[in-house]
C-alpha positions as CSV (number, residue, x, y, z in Angstrom):
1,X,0.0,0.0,0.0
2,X,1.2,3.5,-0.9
3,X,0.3,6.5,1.3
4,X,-1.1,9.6,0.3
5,X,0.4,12.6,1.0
6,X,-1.1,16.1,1.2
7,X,1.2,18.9,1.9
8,X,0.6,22.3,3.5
9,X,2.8,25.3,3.3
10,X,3.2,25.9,7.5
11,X,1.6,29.0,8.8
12,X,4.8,31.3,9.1
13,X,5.7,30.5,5.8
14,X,2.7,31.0,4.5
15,X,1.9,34.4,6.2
16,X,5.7,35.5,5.3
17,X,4.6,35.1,1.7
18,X,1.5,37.0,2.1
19,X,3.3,40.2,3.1
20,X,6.7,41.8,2.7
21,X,8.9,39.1,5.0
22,X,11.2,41.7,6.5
23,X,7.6,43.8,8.0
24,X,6.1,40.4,9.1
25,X,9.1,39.3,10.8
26,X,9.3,42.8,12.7
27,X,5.4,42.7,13.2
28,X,6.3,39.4,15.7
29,X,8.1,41.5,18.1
30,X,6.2,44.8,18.0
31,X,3.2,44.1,16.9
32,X,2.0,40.9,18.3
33,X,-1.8,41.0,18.7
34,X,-2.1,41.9,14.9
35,X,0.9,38.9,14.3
36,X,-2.0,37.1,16.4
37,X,-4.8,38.1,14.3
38,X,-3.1,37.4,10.7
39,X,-2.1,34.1,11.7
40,X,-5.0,32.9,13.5
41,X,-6.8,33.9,9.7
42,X,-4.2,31.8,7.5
43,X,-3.8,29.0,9.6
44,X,-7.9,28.6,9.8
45,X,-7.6,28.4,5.8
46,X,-4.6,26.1,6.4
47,X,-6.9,23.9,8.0
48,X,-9.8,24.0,5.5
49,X,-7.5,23.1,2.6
50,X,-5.9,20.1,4.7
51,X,-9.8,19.3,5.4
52,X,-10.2,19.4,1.6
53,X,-7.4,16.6,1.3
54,X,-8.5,14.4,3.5
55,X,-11.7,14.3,2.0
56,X,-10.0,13.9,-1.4
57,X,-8.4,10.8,-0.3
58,X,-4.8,11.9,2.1
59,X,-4.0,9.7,4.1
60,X,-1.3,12.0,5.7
61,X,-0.9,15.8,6.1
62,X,2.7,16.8,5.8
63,X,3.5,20.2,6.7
64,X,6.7,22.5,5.9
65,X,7.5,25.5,7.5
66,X,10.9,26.5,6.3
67,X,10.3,30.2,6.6
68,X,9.7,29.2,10.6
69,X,12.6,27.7,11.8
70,X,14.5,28.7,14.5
71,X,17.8,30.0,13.0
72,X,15.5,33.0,12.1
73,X,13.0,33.4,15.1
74,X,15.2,32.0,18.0
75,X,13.4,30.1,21.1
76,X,11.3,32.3,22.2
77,X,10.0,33.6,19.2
78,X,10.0,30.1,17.8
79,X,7.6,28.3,20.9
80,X,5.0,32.0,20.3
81,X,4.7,31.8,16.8
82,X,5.7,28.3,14.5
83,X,4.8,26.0,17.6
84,X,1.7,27.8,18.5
85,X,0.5,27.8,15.1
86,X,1.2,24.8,13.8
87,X,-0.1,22.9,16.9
88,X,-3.1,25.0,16.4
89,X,-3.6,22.9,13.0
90,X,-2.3,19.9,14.1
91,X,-5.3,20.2,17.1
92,X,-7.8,21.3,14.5
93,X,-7.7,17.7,12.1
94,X,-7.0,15.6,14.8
95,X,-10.4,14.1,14.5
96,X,-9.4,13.0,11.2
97,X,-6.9,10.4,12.4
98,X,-4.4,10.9,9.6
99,X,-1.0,10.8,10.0
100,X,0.6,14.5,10.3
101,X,4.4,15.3,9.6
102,X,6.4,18.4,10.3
103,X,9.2,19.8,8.6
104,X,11.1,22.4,9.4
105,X,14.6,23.6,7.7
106,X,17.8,24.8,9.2
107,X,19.5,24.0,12.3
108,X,17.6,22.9,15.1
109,X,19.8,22.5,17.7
110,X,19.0,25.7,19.6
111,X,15.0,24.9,19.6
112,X,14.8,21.1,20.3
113,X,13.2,21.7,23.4
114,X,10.6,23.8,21.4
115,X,10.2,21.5,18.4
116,X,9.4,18.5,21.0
117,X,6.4,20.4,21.4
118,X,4.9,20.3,17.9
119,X,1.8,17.8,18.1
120,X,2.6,16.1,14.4
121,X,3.2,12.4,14.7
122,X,6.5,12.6,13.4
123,X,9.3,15.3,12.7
124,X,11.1,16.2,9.6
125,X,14.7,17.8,9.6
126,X,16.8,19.3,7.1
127,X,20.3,17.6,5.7
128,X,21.8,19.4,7.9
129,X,20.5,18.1,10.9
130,X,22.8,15.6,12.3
131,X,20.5,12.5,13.6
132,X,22.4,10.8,16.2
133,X,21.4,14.5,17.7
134,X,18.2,14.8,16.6
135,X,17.8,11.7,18.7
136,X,19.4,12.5,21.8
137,X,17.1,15.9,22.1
138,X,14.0,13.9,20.9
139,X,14.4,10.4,22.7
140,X,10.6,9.4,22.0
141,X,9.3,11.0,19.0
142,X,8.8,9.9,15.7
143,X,12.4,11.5,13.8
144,X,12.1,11.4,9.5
145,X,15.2,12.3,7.1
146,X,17.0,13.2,5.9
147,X,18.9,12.2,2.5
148,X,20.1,15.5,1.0
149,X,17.5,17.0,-1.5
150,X,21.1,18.1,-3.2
151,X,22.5,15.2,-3.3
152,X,19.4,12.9,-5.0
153,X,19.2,16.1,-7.6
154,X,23.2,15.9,-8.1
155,X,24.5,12.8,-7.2
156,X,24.4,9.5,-8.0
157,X,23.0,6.2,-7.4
158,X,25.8,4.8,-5.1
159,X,26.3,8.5,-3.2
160,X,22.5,8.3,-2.5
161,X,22.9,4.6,-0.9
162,X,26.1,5.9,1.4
163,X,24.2,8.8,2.8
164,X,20.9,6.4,2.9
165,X,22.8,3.9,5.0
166,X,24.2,6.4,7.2
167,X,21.3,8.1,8.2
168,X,19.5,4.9,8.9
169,X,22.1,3.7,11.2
170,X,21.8,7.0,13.2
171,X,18.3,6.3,14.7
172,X,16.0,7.8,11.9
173,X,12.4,6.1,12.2
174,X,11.3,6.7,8.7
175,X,14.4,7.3,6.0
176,X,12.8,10.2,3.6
177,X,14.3,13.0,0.9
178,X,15.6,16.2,3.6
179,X,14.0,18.9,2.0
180,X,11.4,17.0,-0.6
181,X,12.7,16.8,-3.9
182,X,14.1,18.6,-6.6
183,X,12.3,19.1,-10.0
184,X,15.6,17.2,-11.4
185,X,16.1,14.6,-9.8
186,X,17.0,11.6,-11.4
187,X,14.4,9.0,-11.1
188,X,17.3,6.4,-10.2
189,X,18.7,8.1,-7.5
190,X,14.7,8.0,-5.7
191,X,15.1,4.6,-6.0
192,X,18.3,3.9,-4.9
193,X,17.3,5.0,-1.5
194,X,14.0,2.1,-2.1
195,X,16.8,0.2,-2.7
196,X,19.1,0.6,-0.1
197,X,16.8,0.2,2.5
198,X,14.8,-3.1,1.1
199,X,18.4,-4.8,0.6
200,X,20.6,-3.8,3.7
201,X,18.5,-5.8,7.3
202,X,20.5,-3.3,9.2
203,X,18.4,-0.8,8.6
204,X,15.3,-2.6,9.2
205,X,16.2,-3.2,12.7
């Protein structure tokens, strides 16, 4: 059986897009009962388009949030805004019993305390996430990744299966493209990671 996946543009990423980034970042720190207000009204139309695609047949929601990572918003910021938001949706299809996924890029290691917090059944980290890490600030949660997007548009089959085997020796739950995929990637280098993982045990266990 093949899942389906719906994906949703997070709520800081998608509010960043709506209006200049540089005024919506500022608006955050001065301004945060309108911040409130704008996001509150994209993440309720977050929700009715993840509604749509569960009625459309998802069976998972996957969301990304790039423009909400911590490298940019910091702890504090990153706990008020992407967490409280994005739990916000998580809360709201619930009901729906889906599985729900969160990605967020960049280093995380300053808001692994924060990200534990997100309410998605399992997290999604960028390449350049280390693993063994990821695991050691998130002991019980479901961890996805993170073969480099980068590397499956520019490498090579045998490249792919190194990276694939080291991530799954590092703790990963569910081996999965970092950052999605490019529009270039070669269709062999998608499978080799198939590949890898249905021919090396060790990565089963």
């Amino acid at each position: 059986n093949i899942p389906i996946i719906g994906n949703i543009t997070g709520p800081i990423s998608t509010a960043s897009s709506l209006m200049e980034p540089v005024k919506f970042y500022k608006a955050l720190k001065k301004n945060p009962e309108e911040a409130d207000a704008f996001l509150t009204f994209v993440t309720t139309q977050l929700i009715r388009f993840a509604r749509a695609q569960i009625e459309a047949g998802a069976d998972v929601i996957s969301v990304a949030d790039p423009s909400g990572t911590g490298e940019i918003l910091g702890p504090k910021l990153f706990e008020r805004y992407t967490g409280k938001y994005l739990n916000l949706f998580y809360d709201a299809i619930r009901d729906t019993q889906v599985g729900t996924i969160c990605h967020i890029c960049g280093q995380m290691k300053s808001v692994y305390k924060e990200m534990d917090k997100v309410k998605s059944d399992a997290l999604s980290f960028d390449s350049i996430v280390p693993m063994r890490q990821a695991r050691m600030n998130l002991k019980d949660r479901v961890l996805m990744g993170n073969v480099s997007t980068y590397a499956l548009e520019f490498g090579d089959p045998a490249r792919v299966a190194i990276l694939t085997r080291e991530i799954g020796k590092s703790s990963t739950d569910i081996i999965a493209p970092a950052c999605g995929l490019g529009t270039k990637s070669p269709i062999v280098n998608i499978q080799a990671i198939l590949k890898t993982v249905r021919e090396d045990a060790k990565l089963h266990a």
